[in-house]
C-alpha positions as CSV (number, residue, x, y, z in Angstrom):
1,X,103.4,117.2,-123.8
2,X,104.0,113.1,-122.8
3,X,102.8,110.9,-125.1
4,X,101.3,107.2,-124.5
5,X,101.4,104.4,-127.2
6,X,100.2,100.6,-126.0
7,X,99.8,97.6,-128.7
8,X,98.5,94.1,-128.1
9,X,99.1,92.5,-131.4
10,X,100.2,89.0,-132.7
11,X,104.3,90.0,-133.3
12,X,106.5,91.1,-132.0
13,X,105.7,94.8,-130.4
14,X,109.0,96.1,-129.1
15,X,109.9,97.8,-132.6
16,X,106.3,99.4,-133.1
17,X,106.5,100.6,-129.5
18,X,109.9,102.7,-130.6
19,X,108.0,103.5,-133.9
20,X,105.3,105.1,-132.5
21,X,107.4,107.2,-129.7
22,X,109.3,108.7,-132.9
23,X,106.1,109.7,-133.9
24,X,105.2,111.1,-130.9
25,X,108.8,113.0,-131.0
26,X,107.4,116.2,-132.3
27,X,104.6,116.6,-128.6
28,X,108.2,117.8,-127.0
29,X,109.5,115.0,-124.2
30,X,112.8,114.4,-122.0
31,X,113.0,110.9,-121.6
32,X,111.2,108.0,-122.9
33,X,110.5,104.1,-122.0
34,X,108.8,101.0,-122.8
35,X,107.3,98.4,-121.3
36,X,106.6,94.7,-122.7
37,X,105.5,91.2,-120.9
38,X,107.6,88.8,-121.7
39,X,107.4,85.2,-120.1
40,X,104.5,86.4,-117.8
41,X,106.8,89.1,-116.7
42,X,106.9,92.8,-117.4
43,X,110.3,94.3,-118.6
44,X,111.1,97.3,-118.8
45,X,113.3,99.9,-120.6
46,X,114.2,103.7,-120.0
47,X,115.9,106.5,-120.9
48,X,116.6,109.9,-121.1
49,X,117.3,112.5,-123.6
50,X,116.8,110.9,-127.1
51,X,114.4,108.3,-128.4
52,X,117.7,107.3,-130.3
53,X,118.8,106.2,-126.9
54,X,116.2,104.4,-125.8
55,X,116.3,102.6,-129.3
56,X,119.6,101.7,-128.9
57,X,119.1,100.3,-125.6
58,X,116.1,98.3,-126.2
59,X,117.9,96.7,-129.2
60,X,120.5,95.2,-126.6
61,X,118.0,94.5,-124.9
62,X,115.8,92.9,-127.2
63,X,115.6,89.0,-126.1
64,X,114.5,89.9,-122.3
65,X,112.0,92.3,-124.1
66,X,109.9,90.2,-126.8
67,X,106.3,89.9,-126.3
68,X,103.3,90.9,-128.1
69,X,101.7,93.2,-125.7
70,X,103.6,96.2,-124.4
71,X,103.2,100.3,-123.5
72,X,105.3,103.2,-124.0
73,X,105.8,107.1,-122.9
74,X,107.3,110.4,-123.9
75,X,107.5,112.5,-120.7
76,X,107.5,116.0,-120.6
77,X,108.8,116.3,-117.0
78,X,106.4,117.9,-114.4
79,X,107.0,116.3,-111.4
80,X,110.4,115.2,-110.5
81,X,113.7,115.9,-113.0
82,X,114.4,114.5,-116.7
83,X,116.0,111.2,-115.2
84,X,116.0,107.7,-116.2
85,X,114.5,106.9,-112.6
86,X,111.7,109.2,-113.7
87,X,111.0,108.1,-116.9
88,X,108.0,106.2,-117.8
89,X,106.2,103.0,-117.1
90,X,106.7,103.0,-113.7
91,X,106.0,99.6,-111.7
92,X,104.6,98.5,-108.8
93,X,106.3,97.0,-106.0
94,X,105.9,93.7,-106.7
95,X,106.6,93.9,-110.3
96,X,102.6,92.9,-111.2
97,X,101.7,96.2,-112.7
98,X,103.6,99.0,-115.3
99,X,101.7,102.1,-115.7
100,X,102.6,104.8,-118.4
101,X,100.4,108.4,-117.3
102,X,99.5,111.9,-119.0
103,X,98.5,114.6,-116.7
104,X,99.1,115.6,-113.2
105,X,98.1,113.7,-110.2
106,X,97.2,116.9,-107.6
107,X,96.7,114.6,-104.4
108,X,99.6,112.6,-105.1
109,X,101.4,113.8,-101.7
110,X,98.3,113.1,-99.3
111,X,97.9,109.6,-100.7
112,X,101.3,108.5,-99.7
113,X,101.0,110.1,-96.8
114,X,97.8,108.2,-96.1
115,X,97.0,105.0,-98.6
116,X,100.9,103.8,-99.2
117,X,102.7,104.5,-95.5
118,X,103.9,101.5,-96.4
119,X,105.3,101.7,-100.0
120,X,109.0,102.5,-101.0
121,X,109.6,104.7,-103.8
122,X,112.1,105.2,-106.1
123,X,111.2,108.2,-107.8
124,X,110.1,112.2,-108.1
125,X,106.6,111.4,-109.6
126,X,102.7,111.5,-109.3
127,X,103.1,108.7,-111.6
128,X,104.6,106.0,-109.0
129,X,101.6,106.6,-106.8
130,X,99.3,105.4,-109.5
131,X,100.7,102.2,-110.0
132,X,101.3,101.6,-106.5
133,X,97.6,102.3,-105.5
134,X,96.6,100.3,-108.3
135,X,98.6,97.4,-106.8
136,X,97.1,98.0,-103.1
137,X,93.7,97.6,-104.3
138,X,94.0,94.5,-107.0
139,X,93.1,91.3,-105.6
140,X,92.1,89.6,-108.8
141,X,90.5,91.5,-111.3
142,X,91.8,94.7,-112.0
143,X,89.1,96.3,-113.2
144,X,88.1,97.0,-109.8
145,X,91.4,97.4,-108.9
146,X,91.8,100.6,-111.8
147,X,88.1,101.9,-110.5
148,X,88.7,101.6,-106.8
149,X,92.1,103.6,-107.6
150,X,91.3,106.3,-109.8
151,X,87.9,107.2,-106.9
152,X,90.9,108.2,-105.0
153,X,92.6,110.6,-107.2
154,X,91.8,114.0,-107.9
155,X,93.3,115.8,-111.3
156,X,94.2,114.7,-115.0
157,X,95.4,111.8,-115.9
158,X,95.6,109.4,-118.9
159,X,97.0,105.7,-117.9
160,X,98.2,102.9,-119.9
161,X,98.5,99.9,-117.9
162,X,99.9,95.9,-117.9
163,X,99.5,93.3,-115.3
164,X,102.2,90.6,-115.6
165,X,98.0,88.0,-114.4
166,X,96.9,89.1,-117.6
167,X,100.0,88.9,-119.9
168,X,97.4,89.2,-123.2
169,X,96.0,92.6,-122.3
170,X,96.2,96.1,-121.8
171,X,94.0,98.4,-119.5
172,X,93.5,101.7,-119.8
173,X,91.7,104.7,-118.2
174,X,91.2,108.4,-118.8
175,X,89.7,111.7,-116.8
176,X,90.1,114.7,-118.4
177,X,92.8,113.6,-120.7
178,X,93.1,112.0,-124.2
179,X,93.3,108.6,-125.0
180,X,91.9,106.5,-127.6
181,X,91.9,102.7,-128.3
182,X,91.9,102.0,-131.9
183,X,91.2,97.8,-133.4
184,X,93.5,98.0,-136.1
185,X,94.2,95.0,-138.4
186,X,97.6,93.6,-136.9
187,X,96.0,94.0,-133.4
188,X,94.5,96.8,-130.7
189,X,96.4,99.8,-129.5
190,X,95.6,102.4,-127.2
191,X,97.1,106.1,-128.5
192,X,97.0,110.0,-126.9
193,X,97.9,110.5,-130.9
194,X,96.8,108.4,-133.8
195,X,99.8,109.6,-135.6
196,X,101.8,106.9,-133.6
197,X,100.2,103.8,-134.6
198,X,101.2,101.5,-137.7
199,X,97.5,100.9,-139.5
200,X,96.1,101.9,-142.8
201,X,92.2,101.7,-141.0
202,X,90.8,100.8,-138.2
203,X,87.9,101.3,-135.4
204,X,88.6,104.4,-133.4
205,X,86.6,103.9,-129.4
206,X,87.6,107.6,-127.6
207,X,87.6,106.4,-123.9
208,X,85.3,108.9,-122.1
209,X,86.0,110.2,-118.5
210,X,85.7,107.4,-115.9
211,X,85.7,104.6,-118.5
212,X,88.0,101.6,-118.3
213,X,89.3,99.7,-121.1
214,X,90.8,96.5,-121.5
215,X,92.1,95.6,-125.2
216,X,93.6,92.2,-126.5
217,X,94.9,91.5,-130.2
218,X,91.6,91.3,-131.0
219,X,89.0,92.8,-128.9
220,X,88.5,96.0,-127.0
221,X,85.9,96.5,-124.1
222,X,84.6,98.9,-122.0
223,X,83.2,99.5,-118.8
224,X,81.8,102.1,-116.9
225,X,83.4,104.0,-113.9
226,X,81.5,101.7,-111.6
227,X,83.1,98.2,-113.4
228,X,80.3,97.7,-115.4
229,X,80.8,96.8,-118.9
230,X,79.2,99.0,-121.5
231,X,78.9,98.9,-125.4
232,X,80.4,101.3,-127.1
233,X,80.5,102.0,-130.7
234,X,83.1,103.0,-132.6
235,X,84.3,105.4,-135.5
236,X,85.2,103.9,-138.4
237,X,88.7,105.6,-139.0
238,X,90.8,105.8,-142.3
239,X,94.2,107.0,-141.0
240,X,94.5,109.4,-143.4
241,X,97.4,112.6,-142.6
242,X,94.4,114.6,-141.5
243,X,93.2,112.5,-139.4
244,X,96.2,111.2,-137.8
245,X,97.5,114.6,-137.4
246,X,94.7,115.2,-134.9
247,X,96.4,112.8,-133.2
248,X,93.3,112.0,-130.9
249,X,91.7,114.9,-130.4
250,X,88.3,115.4,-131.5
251,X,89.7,118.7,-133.5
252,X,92.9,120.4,-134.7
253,X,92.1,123.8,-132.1
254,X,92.0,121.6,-129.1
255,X,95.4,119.9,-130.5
256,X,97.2,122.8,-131.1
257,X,96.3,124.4,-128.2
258,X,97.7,121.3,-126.0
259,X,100.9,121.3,-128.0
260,X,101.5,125.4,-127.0
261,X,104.2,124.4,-124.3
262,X,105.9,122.6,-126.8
263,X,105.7,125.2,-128.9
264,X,106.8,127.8,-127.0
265,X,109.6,126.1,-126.1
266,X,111.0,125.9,-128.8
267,X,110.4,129.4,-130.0
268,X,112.0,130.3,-126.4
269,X,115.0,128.5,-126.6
270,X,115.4,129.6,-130.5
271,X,116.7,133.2,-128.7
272,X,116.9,132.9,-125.3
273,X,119.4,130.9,-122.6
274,X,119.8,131.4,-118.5
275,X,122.4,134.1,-119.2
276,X,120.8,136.7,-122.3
277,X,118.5,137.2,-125.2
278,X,120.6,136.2,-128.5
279,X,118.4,137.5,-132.1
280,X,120.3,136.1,-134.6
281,X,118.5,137.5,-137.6
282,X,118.3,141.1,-135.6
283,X,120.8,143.6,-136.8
284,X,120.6,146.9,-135.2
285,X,123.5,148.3,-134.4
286,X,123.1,149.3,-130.2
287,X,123.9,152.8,-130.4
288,X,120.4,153.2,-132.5
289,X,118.4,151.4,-129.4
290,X,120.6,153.1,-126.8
291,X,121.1,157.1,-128.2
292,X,118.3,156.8,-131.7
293,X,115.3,155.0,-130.9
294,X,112.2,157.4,-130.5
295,X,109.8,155.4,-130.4
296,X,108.1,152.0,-131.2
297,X,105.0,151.0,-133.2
298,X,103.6,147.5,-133.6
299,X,101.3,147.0,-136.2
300,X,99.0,143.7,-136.9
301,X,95.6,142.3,-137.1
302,X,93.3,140.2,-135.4
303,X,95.1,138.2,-132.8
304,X,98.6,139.4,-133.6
305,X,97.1,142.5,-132.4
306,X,96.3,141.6,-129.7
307,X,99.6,140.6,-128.6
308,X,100.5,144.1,-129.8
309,X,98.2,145.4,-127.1
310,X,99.8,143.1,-124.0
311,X,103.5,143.7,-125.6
312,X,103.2,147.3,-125.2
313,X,102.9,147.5,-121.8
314,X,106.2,145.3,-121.7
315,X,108.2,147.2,-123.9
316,X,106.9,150.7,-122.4
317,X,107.7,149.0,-118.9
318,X,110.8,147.3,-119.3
319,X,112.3,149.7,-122.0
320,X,111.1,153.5,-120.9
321,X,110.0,154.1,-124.5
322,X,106.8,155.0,-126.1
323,X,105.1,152.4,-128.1
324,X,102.1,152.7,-130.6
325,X,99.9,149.8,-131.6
326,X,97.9,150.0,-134.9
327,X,95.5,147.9,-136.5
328,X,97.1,147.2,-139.9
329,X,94.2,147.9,-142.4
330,X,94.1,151.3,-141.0
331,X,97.8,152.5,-140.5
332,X,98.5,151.4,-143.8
333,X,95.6,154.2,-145.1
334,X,97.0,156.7,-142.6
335,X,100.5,159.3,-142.9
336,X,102.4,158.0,-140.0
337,X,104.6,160.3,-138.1
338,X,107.5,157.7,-138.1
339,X,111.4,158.5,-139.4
340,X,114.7,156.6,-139.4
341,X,114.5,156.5,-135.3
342,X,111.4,154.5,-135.1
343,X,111.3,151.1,-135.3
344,X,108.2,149.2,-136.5
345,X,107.0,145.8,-135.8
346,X,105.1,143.7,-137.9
347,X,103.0,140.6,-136.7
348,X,101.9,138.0,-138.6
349,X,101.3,134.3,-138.3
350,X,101.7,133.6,-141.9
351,X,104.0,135.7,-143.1
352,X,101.3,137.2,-145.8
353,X,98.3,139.2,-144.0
354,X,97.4,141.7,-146.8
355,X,97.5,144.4,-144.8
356,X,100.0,143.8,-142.6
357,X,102.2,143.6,-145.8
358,X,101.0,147.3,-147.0
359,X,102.0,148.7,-143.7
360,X,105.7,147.2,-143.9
361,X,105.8,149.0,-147.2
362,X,104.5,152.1,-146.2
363,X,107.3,152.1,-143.2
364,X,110.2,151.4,-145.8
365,X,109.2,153.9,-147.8
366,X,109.9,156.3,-144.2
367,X,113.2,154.4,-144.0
368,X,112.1,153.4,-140.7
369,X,113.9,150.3,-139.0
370,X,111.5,147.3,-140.0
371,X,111.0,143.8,-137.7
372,X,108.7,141.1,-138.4
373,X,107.8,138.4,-136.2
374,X,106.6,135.3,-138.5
375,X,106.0,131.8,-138.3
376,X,106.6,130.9,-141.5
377,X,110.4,131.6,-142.4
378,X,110.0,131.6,-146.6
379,X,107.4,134.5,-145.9
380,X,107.2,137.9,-148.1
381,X,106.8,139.9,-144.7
382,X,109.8,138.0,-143.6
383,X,111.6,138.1,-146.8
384,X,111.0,142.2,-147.1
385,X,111.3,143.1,-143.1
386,X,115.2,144.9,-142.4
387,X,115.0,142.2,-139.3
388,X,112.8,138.9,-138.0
389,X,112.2,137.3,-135.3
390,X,111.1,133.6,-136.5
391,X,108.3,132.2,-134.0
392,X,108.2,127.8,-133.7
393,X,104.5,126.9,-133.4
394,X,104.7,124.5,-136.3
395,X,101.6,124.5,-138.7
396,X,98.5,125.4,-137.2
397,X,95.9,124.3,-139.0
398,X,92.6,125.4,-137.3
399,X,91.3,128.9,-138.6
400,X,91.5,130.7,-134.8
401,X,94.7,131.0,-133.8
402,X,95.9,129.5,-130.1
403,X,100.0,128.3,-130.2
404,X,100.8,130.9,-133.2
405,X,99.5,133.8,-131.0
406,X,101.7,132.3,-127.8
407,X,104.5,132.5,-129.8
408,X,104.6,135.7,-130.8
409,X,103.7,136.8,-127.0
410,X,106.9,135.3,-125.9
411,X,108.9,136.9,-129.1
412,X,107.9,140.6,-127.7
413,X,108.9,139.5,-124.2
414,X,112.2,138.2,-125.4
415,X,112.3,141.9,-127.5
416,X,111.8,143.8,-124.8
417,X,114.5,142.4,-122.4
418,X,116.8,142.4,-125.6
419,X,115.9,146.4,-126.3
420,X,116.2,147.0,-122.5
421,X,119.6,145.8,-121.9
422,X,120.6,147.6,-124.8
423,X,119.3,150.6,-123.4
424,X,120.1,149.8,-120.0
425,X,116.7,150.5,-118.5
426,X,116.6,147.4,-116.4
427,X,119.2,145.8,-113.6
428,X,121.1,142.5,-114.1
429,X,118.8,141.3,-111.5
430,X,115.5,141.6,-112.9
431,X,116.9,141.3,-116.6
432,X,118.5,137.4,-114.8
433,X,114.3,137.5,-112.9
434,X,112.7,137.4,-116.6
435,X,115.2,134.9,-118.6
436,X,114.4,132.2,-115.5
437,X,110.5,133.2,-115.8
438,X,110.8,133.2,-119.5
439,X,112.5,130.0,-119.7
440,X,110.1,128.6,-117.0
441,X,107.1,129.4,-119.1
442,X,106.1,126.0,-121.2
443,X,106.1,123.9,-118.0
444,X,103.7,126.2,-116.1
445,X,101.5,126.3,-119.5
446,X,101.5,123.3,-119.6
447,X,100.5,122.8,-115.8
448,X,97.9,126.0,-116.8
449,X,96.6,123.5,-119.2
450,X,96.5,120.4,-116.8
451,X,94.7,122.2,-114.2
452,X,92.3,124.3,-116.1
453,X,90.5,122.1,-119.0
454,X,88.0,120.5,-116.8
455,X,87.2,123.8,-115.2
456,X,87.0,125.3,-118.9
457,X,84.6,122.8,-119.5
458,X,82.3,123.3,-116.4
459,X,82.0,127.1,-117.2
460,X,81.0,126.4,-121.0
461,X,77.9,124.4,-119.4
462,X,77.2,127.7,-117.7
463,X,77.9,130.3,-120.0
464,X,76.9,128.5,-123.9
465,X,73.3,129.3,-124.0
466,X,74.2,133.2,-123.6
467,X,73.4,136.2,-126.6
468,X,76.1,138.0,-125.4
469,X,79.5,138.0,-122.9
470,X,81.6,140.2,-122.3
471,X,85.6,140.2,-121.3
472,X,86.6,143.2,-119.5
473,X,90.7,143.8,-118.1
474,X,93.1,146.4,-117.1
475,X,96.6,147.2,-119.2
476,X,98.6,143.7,-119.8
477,X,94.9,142.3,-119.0
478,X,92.7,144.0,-121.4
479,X,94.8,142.8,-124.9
480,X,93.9,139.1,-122.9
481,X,90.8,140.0,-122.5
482,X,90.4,140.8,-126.4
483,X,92.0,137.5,-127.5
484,X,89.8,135.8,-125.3
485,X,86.6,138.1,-126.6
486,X,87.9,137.0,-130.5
487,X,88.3,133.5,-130.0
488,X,84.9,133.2,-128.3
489,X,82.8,134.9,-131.4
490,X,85.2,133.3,-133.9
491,X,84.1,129.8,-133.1
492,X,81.4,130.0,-131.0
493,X,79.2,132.8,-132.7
494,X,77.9,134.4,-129.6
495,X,78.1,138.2,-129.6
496,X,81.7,139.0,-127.4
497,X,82.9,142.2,-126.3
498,X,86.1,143.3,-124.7
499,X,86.2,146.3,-122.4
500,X,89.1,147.8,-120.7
501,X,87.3,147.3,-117.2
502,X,87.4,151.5,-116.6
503,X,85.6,152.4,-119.7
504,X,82.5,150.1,-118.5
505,X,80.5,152.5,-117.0
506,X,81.1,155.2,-120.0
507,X,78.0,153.5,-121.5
508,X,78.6,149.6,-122.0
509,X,77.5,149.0,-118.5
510,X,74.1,150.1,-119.9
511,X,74.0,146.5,-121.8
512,X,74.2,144.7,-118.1
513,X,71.6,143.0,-117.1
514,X,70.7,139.8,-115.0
515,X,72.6,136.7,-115.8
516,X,74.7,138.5,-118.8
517,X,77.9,136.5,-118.5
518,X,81.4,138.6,-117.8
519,X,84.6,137.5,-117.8
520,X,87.2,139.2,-116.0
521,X,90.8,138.7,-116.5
522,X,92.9,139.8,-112.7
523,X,96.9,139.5,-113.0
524,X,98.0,140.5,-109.8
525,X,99.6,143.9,-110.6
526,X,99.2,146.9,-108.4
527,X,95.8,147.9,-110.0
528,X,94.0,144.8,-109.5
529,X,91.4,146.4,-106.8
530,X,90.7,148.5,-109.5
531,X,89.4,145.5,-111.6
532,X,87.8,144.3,-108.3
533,X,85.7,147.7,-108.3
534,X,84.6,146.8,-112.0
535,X,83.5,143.3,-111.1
536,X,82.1,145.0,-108.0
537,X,80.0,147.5,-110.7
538,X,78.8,145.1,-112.9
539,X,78.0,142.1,-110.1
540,X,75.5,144.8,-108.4
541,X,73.6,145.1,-111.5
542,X,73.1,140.9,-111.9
543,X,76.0,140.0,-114.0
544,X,77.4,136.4,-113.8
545,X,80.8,137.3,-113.1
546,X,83.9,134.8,-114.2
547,X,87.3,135.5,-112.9
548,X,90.4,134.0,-114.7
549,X,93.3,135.1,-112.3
550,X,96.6,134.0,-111.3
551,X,96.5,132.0,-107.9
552,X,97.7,134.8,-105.8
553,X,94.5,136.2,-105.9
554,X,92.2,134.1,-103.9
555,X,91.1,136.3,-101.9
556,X,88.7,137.8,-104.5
557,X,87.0,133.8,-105.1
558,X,84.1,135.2,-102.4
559,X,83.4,138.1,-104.8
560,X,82.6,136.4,-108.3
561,X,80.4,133.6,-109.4
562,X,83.0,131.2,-110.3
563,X,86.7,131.1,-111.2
564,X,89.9,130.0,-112.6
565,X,93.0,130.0,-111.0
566,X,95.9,129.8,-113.5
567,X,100.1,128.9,-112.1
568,X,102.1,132.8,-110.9
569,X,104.9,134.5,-113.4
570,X,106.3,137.9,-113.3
571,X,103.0,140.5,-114.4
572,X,104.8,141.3,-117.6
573,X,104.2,137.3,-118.7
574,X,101.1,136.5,-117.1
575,X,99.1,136.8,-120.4
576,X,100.5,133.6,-121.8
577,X,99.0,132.0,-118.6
578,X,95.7,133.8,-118.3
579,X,94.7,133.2,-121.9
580,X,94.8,129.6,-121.2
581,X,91.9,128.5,-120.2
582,X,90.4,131.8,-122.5
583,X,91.0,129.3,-125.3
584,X,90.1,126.4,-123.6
585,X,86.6,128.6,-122.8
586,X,85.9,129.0,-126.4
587,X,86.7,125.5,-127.7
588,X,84.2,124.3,-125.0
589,X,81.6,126.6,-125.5
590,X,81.7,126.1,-129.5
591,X,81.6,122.3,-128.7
592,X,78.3,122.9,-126.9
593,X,76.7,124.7,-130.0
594,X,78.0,122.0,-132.4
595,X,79.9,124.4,-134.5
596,X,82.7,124.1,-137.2
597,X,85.5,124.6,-134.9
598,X,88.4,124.7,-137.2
599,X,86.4,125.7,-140.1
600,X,84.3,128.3,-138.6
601,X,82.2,130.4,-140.8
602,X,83.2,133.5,-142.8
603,X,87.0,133.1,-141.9
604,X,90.0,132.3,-143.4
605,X,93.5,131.4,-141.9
606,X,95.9,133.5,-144.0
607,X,94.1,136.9,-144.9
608,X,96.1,137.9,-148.2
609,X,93.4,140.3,-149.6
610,X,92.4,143.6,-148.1
């Protein structure tokens, strides 16, 4: 995810620009660039690839680009390629304005088409238009200039901005993206992640949808989306690692589940290129997957589970071979019908789950093939498992699990295309069909993420006030729907159930009544109607009906009280989109009811007792 850093201070602010974008290294980024006023004149510095690059460059740069007041970007491409030409701040024509922006501008195209006919461009992005709309509307104050602007543009977007009028300050603005301003004791900054700025302490203003800031080296202030200026008052922030690992965000769950394209990026690229599925620390000799293998059973708990439950129907679909999936704390308790041709999955975050352990050990003792797919590499499961596939979420520190749980969903993707070209149950060309979608899967979450907070939001408003809700979904769709059902009563509290949508009326639609909140999960597969009859079922009997579905589905938006529209994939990967805004959902909702979002009751991260 891009990153934005700004500091109007009292030295020199080139080298605490770079700082900070090192910091911000670890959000995933192509390219990177600064911008400082120097002279009463913005200059400007980009690159791509490396922030070692754009170090290097800015060093030999370094006399056109001292000043005390400057912004900087990591972008994480979305519109238009990796480039230099690309890379952030982007300026306006007449070299007044530089404007560094996180998010997606939606409208972008109809407001050159309409506002700037008259504008030249020199690159791929929603970005460019910013500035340049900015710069149609200033006159002299660019307050009204930012408000005027933003009125026009529809989507997410988090902007750091200089004018070369007011060479002692940086503006800023947010909607539906986070950004923080922060008086600090060498001078102001503006931040997406307070682990970029240089300060011990300092006053912490979050800068609310529709606000407009200005900052100088020593003064921040705020105005309202109609340019009126407004008090705000701050928190009192020592920059401790906890709290500068939030990095902005009001708690660790929303953070980690804005850095899941990032991670699964990395875990994607860890086995997988344009060309084949590589698992280095996966040694099964072929001839067991292509003549031995009988059949597969994943075992797990909780959320790891549920990716058990969506994997499945991958493996089953792409492999032609039956697959269990068992809840640890029982199989371990059970006599399992498993030999030297089965091979057994285990799925754990930590590397530790209790029972998740037992089970491995109950499979050994079978001499059935053992695989574990952990995020922590020194783990015992990893450690006592024949084979592993290592997931690259990083540490996740709040309780429910949101990036840990995408990573292992894209580990039994990358499994099953492995097992099915070994077995040779799928073609070259859809096997070359699910590397491109696999490998195209952190940009669309992260447009998933762009384009579904503020609707995630709107529903919690509709939905928090509710005793019980309900998730119901269809074969890749019902393990989504379960994750979604868990996260919701782990931070929220409300009483959540998942259904697979056909077993509704088999007594559960009994529990229906008027205004009873469901949430329906649609991929498009062939047996969405199906799903369409359920929400058909449970609408007739005054259910609220939510659909989360993929945006070839819009036909079905007259049929449901509200929806979601997440980016297409192949059906086997939809889940990683769908759950999306699932998460989003429960963080919002538990935000409502003021609840311990990372620390929610009664739970604990690593379960290491039965």
């Amino acid at each position: 995810m891009c990153g934005i850093i700004g500091k109007a201070g009292i030295g020199e602010v080139m080298p605490e620009l770079i700082k900070g974008l090192e910091m911000l290294e670890y959000r995933g980024y192509d390219s990177a660039g600064i911008a400082v006023i120097h002279n009463e004149k913005i200059t400007r510095c980009r690159e791509s690839g490396k922030i070692i690059n754009l170090r290097e460059k800015s060093e030999s740069n370094r006399e056109e680009l001292t000043g005390n007041v400057g912004i900087g970007h990591t972008r994480w491409a979305t519109h238009g390629k990796p480039t230099v030409e690309n890379a952030h701040p982007h300026i306006s024509n007449n070299k007044k304005f530089a404007l560094v922006h996180n998010g997606i501008i939606e409208n972008a195209e109809e407001i050159k088409k309409a506002l700037l006919t008259s504008e030249e461009f020199y690159s791929q992005t929603d970005t460019e238009v910013a500035v340049k709309l900015i710069s149609k509307f200033y006159k002299t104050d660019v307050i009204s200039a930012v408000k005027t602007a933003c009125k026009e543009l529809t989507g997410t977007f988090a902007f750091g901005i200089l004018c070369s009028d007011f060479p002692d300050k940086i503006f800023a603005t947010a909607q539906g993206s986070p950004l923080v301003a922060v008086k600090g004791a060498t001078g102001c900054w503006i931040t997406s992640d307070l682990g970029a700025i240089n300060e011990k302490s300092g006053e912490v203003y979050r800068i609310a949808n529709g606000e407009i800031c200005e900052i100088s080296k020593d003064s921040i202030l705020f105005y309202n989306s109609e340019g009126e200026e407004i008090k705000k008052l701050p928190e009192r922030v020592s920059l401790t690692e906890e709290t500068v690992n939030k990095g902005g965000y009001e708690h660790f769950m929303l953070k980690e589940i804005f850095e899941q394209p990032f991670a699964i990026k990395k875990t994607v690229l860890s086995f997988a290129d344009k060309n084949s599925i590589k698992l280095e620390n996966v040694n099964i000799p072929d001839e067991f997957f292509k003549d031995k293998l009988e059949r597969i059973i994943i075992t797990a708990c909780g959320s790891a589970y549920h990716t058990g439950l969506i994997g499945k129907h991958v493996i089953e679909k792409l492999c032609k071979i039956p697959v269990n999936v068992e809840i640890a704390s029982e199989f371990r308790y059970s006599e399992p019908l498993i030999n030297e041709n089965t091979l057994t999955v285990f799925i754990s975050q930590s590397g530790e789950t209790a029972d998740t352990l037992a089970a491995l050990r109950l499979c050994k003792k079978y001499n059935a093939k053992t695989l574990s797919i952990v995020n922590v590499k020194s783990s015992i499961i990893a450690k006592e498992s024949d084979n592993v596939i290592f997931t690259y979420a990083g540490k996740e520190i709040a309780v429910a699990t949101t990036k840990a749980f995408s990573a292992q969903l894209v580990s039994l993707y990358a499994l099953a295309i492995f097992i099915a070209e070994k077995r040779e149950t799928i073609s070259n060309q859809k096997k070359q069909k699910l590397l491109n979608e696999l490998l195209s899967l952190p940009d669309k979450i992260n447009t998933t993420l762009l384009k579904t907070t503020d609707k995630a939001k709107t529903l919690s408003k509709k939905i928090y006030k509710s005793t019980d809700i309900f998730f119901i979904g269809r074969l890749y769709d019902y393990g989504t729907a379960c994750e979604g059902s868990l996260k919701m009563k782990e931070i929220s509290y409300i009483n959540s159930q998942s259904y697979a949508s056909g077993e509704l009326k088999h007594g559960t639609i009994s529990l229906i009544e008027n205004g009873t909140p469901v949430i329906a999960i649609g991929s498009n597969t062939e047996i969405f109607s199906k799903t369409a009859s359920n929400i058909a079922e449970v609408k007739a009997r005054g259910a609220k009906v939510f659909l989360v579905t993929d945006e070839s589905e819009k036909k079905l938006s007259v049929f449901v009280d509200d929806i979601i529209y997440v980016p297409s994939t192949t059906p086997e990967f939809q889940s990683s989109l769908l759950v999306i805004p699932l998460q989003l959902l429960s963080y919002y909702t538990a935000k409502r009811l003021e609840r311990d979002i990372d620390k929610p009751k009664n739970l604990a991260k690593s379960v290491t007792v039965e």
